[in-house]
N, C-alpha and C positions, 0 to 999 in steps of 0.2 A: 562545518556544514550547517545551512541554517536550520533543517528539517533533520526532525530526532524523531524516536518513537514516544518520547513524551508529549510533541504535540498532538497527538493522538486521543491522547488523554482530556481534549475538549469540546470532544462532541460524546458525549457521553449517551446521546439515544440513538445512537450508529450501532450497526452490528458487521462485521465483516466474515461474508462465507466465501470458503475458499471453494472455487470453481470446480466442477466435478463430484463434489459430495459435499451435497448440502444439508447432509449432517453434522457439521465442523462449521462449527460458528467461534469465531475469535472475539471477544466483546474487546471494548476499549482496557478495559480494568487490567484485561491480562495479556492485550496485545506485545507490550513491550518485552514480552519473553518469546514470541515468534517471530518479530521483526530479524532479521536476519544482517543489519546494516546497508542494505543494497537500494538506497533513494535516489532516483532520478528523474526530469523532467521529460518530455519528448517537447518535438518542437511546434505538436497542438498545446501546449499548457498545461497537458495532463500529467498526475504525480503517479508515478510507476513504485508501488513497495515489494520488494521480497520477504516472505516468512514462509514460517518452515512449517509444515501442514505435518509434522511428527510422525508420516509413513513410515521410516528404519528403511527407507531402500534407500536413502542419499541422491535421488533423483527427484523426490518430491514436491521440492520446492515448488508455492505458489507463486506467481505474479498479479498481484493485485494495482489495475488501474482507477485511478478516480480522477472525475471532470470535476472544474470548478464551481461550485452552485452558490447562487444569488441567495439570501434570506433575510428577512428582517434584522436578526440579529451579526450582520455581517459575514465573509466567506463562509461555507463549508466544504466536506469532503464530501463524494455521493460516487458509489462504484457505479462504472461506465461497464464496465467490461472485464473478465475473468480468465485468464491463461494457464492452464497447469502446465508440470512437466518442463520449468525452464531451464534450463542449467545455472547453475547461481555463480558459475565460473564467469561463464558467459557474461552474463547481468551486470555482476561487477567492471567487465569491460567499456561497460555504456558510458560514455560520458556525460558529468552534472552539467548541467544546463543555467543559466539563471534564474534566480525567480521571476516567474510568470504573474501579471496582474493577476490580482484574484486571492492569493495567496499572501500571509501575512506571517 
């Protein structure tokens, strides 16, 4: 898979909150221990991540969308949109897509 959770790791002035409580903020630095493996595209271009928002109910899992955004410095990631409550069973169902222009 081309996307890992260490690509994550290069936008360092990203912050990601998981939907529903916006007291839970994931920075880059520590992302790669709630990435949950579950990356896929839809077929707007948009990158769909699962990580695990660390409730203890085993439903908790978030789903984190981000659209592709334009910048001086080439692609980045920019959350679109925020879903709790997916099943990560499920998720894992979805099938990877190819890379979408934008995306490197």
């Amino acid at each position: 898979m081309w996307v890992s959770a260490d690509n994550l790791y290069r936008y360092p002035k990203s912050v990601f909150t998981s939907g529903g409580a916006p007291d839970i903020k994931l920075k880059p630095s520590t992302i790669a221990s709630y990435v949950l493996g579950a990356i896929a595209f839809d077929n707007a271009g948009n990158l769909w991540v699962a990580v695990d928002t660390g409730d203890s109910t085993g439903t908790g899992d978030t789903l984190l969308m981000f659209a592709p955004a334009s910048q001086k410095d080439g692609p980045s990631l920019q959350i679109a949109r925020l879903s709790v409550r997916i099943s990560f069973t499920r998720l894992m169902a979805w099938p990877l897509t190819p890379r979408p222009q934008g995306y490197r």
